[in-house]
N, C-alpha and C positions, 0 to 999 in steps of 0.2 A: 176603507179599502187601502189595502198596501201600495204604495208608489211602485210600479214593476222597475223603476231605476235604479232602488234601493238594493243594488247589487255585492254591495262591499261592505268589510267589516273593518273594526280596531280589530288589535288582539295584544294582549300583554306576555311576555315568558318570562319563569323566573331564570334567572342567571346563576349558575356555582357564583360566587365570590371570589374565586382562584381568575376571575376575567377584570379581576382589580389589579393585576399583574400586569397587563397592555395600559402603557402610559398614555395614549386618546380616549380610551374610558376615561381613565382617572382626571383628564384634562375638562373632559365634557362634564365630571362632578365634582367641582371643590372641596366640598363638605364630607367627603369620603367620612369613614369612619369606621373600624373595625367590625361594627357590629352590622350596618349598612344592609338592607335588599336590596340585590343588584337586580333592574327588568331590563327586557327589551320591549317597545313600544312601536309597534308594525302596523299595515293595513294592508288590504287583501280585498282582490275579487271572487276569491273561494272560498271556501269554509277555513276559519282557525286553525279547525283540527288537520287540515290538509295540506296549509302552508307551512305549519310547523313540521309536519311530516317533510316536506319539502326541504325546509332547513336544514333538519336532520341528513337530509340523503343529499344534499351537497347541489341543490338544485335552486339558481337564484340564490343561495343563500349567503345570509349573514352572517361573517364568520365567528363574532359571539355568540351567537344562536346556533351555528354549529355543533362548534367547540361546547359552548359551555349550559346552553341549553337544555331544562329540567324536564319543566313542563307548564302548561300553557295556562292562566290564572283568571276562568272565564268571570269571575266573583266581581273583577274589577275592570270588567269590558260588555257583556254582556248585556247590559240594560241600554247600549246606544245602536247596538248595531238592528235590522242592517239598517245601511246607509246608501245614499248615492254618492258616485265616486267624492263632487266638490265635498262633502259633506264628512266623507272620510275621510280625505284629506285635511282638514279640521279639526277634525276630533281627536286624529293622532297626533296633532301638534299638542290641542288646549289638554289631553290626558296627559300625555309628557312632561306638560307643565306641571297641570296637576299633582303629581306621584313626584315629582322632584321637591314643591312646595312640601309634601307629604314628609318631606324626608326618606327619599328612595332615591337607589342611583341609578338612573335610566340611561339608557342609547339610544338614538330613535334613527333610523335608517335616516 
């Protein structure tokens, strides 16, 4: 049976590469490199698809996820969620980690 607390999600976005132009991206990834996937690395008490909408529409949002915000990468989020808040907050740290290790440039709120 599901935890009814498991209310929150990760959720990944890809990024244009034009958000390599703000210099606290580029400070938060060293290893920059032209060829680079730029994400953003969030979590959420709603659905993915709703928060990203939200970013979009300038609500709570991230102003790289605003700006430059594609679309949302459920391939490499998908398999944790949901979650319970502690839980979530977690997993968007150890994913952030993850994807950077990976060789990605990530932001994570």
């Amino acid at each position: 049976m599901p935890n009814p607390k498991a209310r929150h999600h990760v959720y990944v976005v890809l990024l244009d590469s034009r958000v390599t132009s703000h210099r606290a991206f580029v400070d938060q990834n060293p290893n920059l490199g032209p060829d680079t996937v730029c994400l953003y690395v969030g979590m959420t008490g709603i659905t993915p698809e709703d928060r990203f909408a939200s970013h979009k529409e300038g609500h709570k949002a991230n102003r790289y996820v605003r700006k430059y915000g594609i679309r949302l990468l459920p391939e490499l989020y998908e398999r944790l969620n949901p979650l319970t808040y502690d839980e979530a907050q977690a997993a968007e740290r150890r994913l952030a980690d993850e994807l950077r290790s990976a060789g990605y440039a990530v932001w994570q709120r």
